[in-house]
C-alpha positions in Angstrom: 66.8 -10.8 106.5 70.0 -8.7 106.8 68.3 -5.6 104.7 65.6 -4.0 104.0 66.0 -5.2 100.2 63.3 -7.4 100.6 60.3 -4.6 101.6 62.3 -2.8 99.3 62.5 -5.2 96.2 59.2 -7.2 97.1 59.3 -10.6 95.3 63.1 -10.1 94.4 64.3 -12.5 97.4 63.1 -15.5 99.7 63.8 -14.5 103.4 66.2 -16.9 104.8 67.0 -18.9 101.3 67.3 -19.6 97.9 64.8 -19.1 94.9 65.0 -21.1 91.8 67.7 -20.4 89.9 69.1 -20.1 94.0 69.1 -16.0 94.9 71.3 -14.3 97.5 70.2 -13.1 101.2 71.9 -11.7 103.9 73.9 -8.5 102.2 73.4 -4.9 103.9 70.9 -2.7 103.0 73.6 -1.0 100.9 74.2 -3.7 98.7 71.6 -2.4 95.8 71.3 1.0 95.5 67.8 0.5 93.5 65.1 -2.1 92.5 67.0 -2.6 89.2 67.8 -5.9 89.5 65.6 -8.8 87.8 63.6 -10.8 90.0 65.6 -13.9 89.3 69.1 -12.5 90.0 71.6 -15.5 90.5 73.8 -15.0 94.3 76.6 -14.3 92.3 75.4 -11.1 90.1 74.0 -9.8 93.3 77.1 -9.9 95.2 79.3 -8.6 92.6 76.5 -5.5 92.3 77.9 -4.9 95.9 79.8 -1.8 96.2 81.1 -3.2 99.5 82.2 -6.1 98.0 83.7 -4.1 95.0 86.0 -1.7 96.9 87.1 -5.6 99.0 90.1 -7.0 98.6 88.3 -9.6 97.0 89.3 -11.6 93.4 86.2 -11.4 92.0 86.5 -14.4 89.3 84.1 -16.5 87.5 84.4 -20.0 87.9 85.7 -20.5 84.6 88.8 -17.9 85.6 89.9 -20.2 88.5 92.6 -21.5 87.1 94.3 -17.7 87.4 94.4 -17.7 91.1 97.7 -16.6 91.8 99.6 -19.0 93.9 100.6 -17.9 97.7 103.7 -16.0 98.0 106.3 -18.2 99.2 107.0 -18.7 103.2 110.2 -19.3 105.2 109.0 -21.9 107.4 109.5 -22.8 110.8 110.0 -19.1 112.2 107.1 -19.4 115.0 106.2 -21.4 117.8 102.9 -22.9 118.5 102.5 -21.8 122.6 103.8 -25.3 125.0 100.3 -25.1 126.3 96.8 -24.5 124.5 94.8 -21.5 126.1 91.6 -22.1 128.0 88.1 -20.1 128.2 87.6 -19.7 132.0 84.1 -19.2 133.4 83.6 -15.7 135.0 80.7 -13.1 135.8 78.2 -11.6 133.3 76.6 -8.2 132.9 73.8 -9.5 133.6 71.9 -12.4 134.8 70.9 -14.8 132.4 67.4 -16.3 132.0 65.0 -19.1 130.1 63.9 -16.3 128.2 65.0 -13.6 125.8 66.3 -10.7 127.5 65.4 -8.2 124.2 65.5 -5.2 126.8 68.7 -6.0 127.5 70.6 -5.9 124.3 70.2 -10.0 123.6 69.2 -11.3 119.9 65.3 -12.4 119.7 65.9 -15.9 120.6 63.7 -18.7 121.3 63.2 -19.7 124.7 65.9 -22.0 126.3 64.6 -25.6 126.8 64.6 -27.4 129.8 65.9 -24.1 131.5 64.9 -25.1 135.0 66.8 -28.6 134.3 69.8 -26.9 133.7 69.9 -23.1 133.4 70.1 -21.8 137.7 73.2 -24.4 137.5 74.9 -23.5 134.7 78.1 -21.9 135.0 78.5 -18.8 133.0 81.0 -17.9 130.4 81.3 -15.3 127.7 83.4 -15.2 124.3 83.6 -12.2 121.9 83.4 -12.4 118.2 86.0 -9.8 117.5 88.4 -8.3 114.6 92.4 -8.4 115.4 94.2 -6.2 113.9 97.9 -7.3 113.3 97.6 -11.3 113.2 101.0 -13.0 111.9 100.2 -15.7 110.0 103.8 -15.8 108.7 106.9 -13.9 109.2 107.0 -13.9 106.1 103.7 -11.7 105.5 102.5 -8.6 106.7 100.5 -8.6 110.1 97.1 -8.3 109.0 93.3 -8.3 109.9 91.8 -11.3 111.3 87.9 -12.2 113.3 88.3 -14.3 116.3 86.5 -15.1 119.1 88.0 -14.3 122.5 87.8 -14.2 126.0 87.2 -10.5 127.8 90.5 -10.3 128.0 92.0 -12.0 124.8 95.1 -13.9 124.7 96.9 -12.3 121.6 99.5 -15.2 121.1 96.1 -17.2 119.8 93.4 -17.6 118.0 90.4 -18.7 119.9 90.5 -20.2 123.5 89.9 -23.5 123.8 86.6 -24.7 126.3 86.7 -27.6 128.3 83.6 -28.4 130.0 82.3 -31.2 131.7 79.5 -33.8 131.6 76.7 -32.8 134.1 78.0 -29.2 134.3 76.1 -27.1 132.3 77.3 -23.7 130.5 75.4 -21.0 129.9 77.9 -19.0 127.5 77.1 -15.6 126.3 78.7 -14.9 122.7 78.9 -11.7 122.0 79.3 -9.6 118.5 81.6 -7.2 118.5 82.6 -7.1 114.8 83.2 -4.1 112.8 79.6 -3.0 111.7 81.4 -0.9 108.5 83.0 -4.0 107.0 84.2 -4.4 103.8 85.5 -7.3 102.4 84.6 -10.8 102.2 82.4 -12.3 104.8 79.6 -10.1 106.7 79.9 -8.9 110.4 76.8 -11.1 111.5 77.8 -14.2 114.0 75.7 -17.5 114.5 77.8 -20.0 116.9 77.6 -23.4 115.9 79.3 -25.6 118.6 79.4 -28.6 116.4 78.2 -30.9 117.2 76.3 -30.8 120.9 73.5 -32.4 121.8 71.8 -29.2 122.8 68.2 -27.1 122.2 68.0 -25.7 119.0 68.2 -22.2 120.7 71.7 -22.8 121.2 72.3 -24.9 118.3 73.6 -21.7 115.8 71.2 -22.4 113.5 71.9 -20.3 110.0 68.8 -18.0 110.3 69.9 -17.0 114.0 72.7 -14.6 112.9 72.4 -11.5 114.7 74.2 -8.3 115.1 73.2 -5.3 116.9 71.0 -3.3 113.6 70.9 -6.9 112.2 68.6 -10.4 113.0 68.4 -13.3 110.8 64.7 -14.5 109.0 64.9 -16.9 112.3 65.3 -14.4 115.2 62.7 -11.8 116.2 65.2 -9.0 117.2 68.7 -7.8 116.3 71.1 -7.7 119.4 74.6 -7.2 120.2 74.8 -10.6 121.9 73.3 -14.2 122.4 73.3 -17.2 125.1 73.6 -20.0 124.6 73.1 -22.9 127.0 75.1 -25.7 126.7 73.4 -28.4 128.9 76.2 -31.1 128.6 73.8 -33.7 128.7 74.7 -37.3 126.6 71.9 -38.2 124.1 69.3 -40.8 125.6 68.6 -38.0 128.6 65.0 -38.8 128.2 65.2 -42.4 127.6 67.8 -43.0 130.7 66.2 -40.9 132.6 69.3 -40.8 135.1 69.6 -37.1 135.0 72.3 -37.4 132.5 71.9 -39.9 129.5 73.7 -42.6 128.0 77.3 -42.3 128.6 78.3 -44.9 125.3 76.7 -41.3 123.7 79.5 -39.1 124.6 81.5 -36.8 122.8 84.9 -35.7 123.2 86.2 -33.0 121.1 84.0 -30.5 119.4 84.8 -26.7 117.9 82.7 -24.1 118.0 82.2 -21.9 114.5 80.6 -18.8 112.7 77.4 -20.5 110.7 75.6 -17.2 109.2 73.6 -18.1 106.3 75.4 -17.9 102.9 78.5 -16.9 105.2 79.6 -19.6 106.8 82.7 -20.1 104.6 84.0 -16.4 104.6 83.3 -15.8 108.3 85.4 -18.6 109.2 88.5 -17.9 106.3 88.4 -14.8 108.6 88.5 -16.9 111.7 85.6 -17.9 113.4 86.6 -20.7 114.5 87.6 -22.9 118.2 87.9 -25.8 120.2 85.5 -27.5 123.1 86.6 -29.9 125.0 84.5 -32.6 126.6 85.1 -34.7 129.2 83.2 -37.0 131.9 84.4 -39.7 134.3 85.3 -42.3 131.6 87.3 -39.6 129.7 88.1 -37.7 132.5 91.1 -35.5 131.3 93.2 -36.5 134.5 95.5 -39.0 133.8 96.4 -39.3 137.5 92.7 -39.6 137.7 92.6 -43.2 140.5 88.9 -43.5 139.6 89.0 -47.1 138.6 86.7 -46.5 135.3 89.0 -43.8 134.1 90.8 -43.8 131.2 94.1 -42.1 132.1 94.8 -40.6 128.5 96.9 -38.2 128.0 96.0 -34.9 130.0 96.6 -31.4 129.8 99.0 -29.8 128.7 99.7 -32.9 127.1 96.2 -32.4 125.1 96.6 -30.7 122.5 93.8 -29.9 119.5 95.5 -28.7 116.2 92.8 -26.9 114.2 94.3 -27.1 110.3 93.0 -24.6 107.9 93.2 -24.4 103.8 93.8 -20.4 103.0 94.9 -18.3 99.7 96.8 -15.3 100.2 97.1 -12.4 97.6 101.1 -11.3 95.6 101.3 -8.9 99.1 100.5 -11.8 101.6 97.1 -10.5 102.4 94.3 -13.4 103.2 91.8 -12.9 100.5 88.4 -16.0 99.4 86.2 -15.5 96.5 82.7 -15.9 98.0 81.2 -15.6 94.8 82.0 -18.4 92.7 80.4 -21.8 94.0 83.9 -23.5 93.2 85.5 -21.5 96.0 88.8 -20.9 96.9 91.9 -24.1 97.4 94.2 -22.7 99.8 97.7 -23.7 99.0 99.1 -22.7 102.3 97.8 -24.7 105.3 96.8 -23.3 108.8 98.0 -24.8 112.2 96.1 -23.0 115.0 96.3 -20.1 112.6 100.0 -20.1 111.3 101.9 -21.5 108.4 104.4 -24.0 109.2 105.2 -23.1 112.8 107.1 -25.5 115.3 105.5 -27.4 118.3 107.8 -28.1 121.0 106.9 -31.4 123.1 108.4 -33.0 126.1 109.4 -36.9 126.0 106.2 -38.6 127.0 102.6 -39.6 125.5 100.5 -37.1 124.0 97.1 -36.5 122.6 97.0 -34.6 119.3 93.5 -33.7 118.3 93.1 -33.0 114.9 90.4 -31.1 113.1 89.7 -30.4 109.2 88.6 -26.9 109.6 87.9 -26.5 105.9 86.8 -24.5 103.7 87.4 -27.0 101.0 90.3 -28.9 101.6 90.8 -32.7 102.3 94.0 -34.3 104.6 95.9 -37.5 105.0 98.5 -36.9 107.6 101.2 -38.7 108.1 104.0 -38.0 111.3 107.4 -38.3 109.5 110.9 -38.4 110.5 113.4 -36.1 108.9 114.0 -38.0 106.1 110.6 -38.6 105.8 110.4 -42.4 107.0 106.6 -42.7 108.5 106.1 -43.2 112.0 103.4 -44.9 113.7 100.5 -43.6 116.4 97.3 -44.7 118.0 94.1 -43.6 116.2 91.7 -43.1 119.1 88.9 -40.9 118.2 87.2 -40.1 115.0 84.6 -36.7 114.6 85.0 -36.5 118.7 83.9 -40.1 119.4 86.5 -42.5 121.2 86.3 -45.8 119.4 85.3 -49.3 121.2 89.2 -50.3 120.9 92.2 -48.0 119.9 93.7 -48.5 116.5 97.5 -49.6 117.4 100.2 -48.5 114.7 98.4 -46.2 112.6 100.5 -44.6 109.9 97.8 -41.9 108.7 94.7 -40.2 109.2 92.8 -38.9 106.3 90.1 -36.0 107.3 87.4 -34.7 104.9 86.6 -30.9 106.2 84.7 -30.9 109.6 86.4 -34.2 110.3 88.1 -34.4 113.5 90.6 -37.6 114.6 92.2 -38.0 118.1 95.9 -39.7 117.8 98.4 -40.5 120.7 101.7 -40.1 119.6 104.5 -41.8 122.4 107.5 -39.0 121.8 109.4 -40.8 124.5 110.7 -43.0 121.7 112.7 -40.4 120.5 115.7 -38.4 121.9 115.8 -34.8 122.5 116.8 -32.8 119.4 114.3 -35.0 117.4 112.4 -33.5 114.3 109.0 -34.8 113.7 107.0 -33.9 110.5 103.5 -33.6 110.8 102.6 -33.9 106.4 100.0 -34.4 103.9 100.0 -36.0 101.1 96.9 -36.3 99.9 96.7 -33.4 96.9 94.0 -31.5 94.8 93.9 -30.8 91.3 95.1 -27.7 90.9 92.5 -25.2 92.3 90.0 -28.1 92.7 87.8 -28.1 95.7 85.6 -31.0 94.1 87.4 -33.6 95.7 90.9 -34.7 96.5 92.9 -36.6 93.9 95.9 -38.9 95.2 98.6 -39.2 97.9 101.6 -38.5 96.6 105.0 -38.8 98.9 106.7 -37.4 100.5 104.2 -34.9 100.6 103.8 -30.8 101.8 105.3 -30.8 105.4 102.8 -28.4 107.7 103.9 -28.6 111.1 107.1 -29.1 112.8 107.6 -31.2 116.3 110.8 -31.0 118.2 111.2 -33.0 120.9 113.3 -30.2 123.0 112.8 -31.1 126.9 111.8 -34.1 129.2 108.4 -33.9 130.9 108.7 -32.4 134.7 106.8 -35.6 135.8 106.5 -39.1 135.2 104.2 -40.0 132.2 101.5 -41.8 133.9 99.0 -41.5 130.7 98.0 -44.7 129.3 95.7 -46.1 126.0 93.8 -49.0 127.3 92.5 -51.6 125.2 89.1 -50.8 125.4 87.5 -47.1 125.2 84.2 -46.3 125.8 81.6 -49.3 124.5 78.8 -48.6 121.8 75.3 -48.4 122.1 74.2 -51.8 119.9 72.7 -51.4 116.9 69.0 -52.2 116.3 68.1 -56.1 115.0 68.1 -56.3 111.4 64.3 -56.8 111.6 63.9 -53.7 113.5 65.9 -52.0 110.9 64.1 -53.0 108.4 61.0 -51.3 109.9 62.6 -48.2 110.5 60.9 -45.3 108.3 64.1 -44.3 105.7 64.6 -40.7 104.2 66.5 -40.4 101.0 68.8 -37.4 100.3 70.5 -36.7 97.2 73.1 -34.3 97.0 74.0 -33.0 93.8 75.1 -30.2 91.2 72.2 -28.2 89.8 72.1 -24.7 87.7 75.7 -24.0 88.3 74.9 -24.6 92.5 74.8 -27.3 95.1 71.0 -29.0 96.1 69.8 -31.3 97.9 67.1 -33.4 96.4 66.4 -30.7 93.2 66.4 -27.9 96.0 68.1 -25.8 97.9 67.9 -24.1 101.4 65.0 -22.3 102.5 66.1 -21.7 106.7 62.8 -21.0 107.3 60.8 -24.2 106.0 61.6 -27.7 107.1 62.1 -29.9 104.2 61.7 -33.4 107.1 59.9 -32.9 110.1 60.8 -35.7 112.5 58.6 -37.0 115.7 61.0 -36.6 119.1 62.1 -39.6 120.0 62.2 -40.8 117.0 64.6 -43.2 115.1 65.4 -43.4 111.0 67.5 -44.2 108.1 68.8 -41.4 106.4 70.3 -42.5 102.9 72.9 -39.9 102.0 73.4 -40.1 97.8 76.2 -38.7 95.8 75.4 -38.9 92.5 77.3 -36.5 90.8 81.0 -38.6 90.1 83.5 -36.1 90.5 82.4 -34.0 93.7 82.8 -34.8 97.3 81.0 -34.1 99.9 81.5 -34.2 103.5 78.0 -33.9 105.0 77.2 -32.7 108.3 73.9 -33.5 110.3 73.4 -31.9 113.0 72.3 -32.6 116.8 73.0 -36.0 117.1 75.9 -38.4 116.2 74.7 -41.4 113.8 75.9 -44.8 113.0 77.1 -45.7 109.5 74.9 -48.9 108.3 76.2 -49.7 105.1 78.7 -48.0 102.1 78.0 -48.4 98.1 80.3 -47.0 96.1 80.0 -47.2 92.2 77.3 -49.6 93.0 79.5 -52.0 95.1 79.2 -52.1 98.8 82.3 -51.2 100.3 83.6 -52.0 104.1 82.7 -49.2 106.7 86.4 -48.7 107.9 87.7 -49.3 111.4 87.5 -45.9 112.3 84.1 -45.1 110.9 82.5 -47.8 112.9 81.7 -45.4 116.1 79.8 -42.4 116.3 80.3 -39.9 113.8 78.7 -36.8 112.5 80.5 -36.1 109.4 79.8 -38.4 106.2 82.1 -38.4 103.2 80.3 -39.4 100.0 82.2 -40.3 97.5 81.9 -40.2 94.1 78.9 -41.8 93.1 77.6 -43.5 96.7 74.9 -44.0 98.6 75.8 -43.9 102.9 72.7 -45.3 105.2 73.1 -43.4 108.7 71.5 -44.5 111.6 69.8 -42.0 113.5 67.8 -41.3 116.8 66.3 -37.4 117.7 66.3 -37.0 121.0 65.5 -34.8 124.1 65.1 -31.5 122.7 62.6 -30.2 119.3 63.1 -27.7 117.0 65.1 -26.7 114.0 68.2 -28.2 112.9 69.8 -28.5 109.4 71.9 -30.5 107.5 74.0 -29.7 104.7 77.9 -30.7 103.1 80.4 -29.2 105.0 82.8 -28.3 102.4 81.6 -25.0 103.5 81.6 -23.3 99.9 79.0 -26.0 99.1 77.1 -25.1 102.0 77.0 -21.5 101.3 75.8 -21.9 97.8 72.8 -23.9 98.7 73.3 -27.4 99.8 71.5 -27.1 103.2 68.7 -28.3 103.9 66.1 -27.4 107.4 64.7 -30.0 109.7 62.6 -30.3 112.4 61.8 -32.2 115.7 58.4 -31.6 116.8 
């Protein structure tokens, strides 16, 4: 646990989960000043009995006050520029010399072994990133420079967020994430770190499990020791490494982009309002990120600094412009201003040629459909290539919108060399909320809330050899419906109980497994909604899975075009049932799944499982 309170206050709280009704962990030792409280206090009472969390700049509301969040003060938009180029994490020296197992001795977080270490470990390049509080972020000219958590390179790049990784198929990375938040925080979320890079096929060592939080006073019910850092290796293996045996896996199993993000149990949400969130970048010799590349298999898409991710974030900010989230009430917090890389309404500037935009719902609780609009708001079409980091079998010509439940991710070339310099593009969405409703989204409505500006302000310095073919990288086929039908199937129902969110009547203990699973394995998971009037994006980790069938309000639906790939996000929608396809393979240990609109999440709708 994060405190003592549990030797403390025996019986008051599960290590590592909920009790029934669901009870807090995680909070400092400081959090109760006595053994007052009853045995069955609900997460909420026990946070607002924080005095930490009283003296926050917190709006401490019920859920039945949520209707009195104040709306955002109002923005002058397009004041700042998004940089012409992203920022990359280089590789570099560490302090010391990383190893299979836990160097405790040395200041690392009471990790697990690494597995398959002498596979990959000697080889694997090193990098390190930083977990980190910035002091004057501008989120807007129009409000005060203020606080933020980010993680960073040694030497950070203040004119961004977090760097974005690229990596490389059959290069592994050993990278070493260090926390270096303030250990007197107050506010909302809690200076504890567990990296998720979401959503690698990697040992569970690595994976950021929720119990793996770590500071350096502080370890998770999962960890042996506290530690002011933890590595991670990232093998960069496809799935099927095993089965292929090729001494890389199954290329169709490749994923493209991924992002890396704070997963502390109970804090997930509030750790990455703060911040805690990047981009990693995948590529191998199909999607090689040289599009000059004269390998004959290559793709040729468009390459950096024509790559661009765009990370878009729902935040609230108080009557003085100050970034505040309720982690208290289960209904969360709709922000009303959105997020590009970490500023309101800022202005891209791209040259006249082909570019990849990658686009990612970094939550907490709010759903997307983008459209790319002219000035006068006339919709212009792109090429839907990827969806949740998996290139499709074909590209989707003449796409006029991408919709993205939170975790989502969709990859989009947009040709700008149709357009003049002195164009303005529109990046909008129109798909609203109910008025501080995170349940689900409501309707598109045009023209919609315009959140990023493109200008079209130079011609590229080269010729624009990028190209979309008309095939992308081929599926694995799917099992014969008779070996489907004897597939073993889990059923998982996701729904609203005792004012929280549960999966099958429960919710998450970190440190039992609610499935354990045989390596090698393959199942049916059936993902249920049944609570009409909630959405919920769920989120399996490990391994990407392959949408069987849709019923929605008892009628099958059509798995759309771009959910016909890979994916590791689910939407259910009202009341459905989702079948998912899904193999466990190469490494064991403890995973979880749970729904990803991340207030969910952290109010119990997690679940453990294994691989054994």
């Amino acid at each position: 646990m994060k405190s003592s309170l549990l030797t403390r206050c025996t019986g008051l709280l599960h290590p590592g989960g909920w009790s029934t009704p669901p009870l807090v962990q995680g909070q400092h030792s400081s959090t109760f000043d006595s053994c007052d409280a009853p045995v069955q206090a609900s997460r909420r009472t026990f946070l607002k009995g924080s005095a930490a969390l009283a003296a926050a700049p917190l709006l401490l509301k019920s859920q039945e006050s949520m209707a009195a969040v104040p709306a955002s003060p109002p923005t002058v938009p397009w004041q700042e520029f998004l940089p012409d180029e992203i920022t990359r994490l280089y590789g570099g020296a560490l302090s010391s010399t990383p190893t299979g197992d836990c160097n405790t001795a040395g200041g690392e977080a009471g990790r697990p072994a690494h597995q398959r270490w002498a596979e990959f470990g000697p080889q694997a390049e090193p990098y390190e990133l930083h977990a980190a509080q910035r002091d004057n972020w501008v989120f807007s000219p129009s409000y005060p420079p203020q606080k933020v958590w980010t993680y960073q390179a040694a030497v950070p790049d203040l004119n961004t967020l977090s760097p974005v990784v690229f990596a490389r198929y059959g290069y592994p990375i050993l990278c070493r994430m260090y926390n270096d938040l303030p250990a007197n925080h107050t506010g909302f979320g809690t200076p504890e770190i567990s990296t998720h890079l979401h959503n690698l096929h990697t040992g569970s060592e690595s994976d950021g499990f929720p119990g793996d939080y770590y500071s350096a006073t502080k370890a998770g019910p999962t960890l042996t020791a506290p530690g002011g850092y933890k590595d991670h290796l990232y093998a960069n293996i496809y799935a099927g490494y095993d089965e292929m045996a090729n001494g890389i896996g199954d290329f169709r199993e490749a994923l493209g982009t991924l992002f890396y993000h704070d997963h502390t149990t109970d804090f997930t949400a509030p750790n990455i309002v703060r911040g805690l969130v990047g981009f990693y970048l995948l590529f191998d010799h199909l999607d090689s990120g040289d599009e000059r590349d004269p390998s004959p298999g290559a793709l040729r898409l468009p390459s950096h600094p024509y790559d661009y991710p765009l990370g878009f974030a729902d935040r609230r900010f108080d009557p003085n412009g100050i970034l505040y989230y309720d982690q208290i009430s289960p209904e969360g917090v709709l922000g009303d201003k959105i997020l590009v890389n970490g500023k309101i309404e800022p202005v891209l500037r791209v040259a006249r040629r082909k570019y990849r935009l990658r686009l990612l719902n970094e939550g907490p609780s709010r759903f997307y459909q983008f459209y790319l609009v002219r000035a006068n708001n006339v919709v212009q079409p792109f090429t839907y290539i990827a969806n949740d980091g998996n290139l499709l079998e074909q590209p989707l010509l003449n796409q006029t919108s991408v919709r993205l439940g939170v975790a989502e991710r969709a990859d989009i070339v947009v040709d700008f060399s149709r357009y003049p310099i002195g164009t303005e593009l529109y990046v909008v969405n129109r798909l609203t909320h109910q008025p501080e409703d995170t349940r689900q989204p409501h309707q598109v409505v045009a023209p919609g809330v315009r959140v990023l500006k493109i200008v079209i302000n130079r011609e590229p310095p080269e010729q624009d050899l990028s190209q979309v073919p008309a095939t992308l990288r081929p599926l694995r086929p799917l099992p014969t419906a008779a070996q489907l039908a004897a597939l073993p199937v889990r059923r998982f129902v996701f729904e609203r109980r005792q004012n929280m969110w549960a999966i099958n009547g429960q919710f998450v203990d970190v440190n039992v497994p609610r499935a354990v699973i045989s390596q090698g394995s393959t199942e049916i998971w059936e993902l249920v909604n049944i609570d009409d009037g909630w959405d919920h994006p769920v989120h399996i980790h490990f391994e990407e899975g392959r949408i069987l069938s849709k019923v929605i309000d008892g009628r099958a639906v059509a798995v759309p075009p771009h959910e016909k790939g890979r994916k590791d996000v689910y939407v259910l929608e009202g009341r459905s049932t989702t079948r998912v396809l899904l193999r466990f393979r190469d490494y064991k240990g403890k995973y979880v799944m749970h729904c990803h609109n991340l207030i969910h999440e952290d109010h119990a709708m997690m679940l453990r499982w294994d691989i054994v």
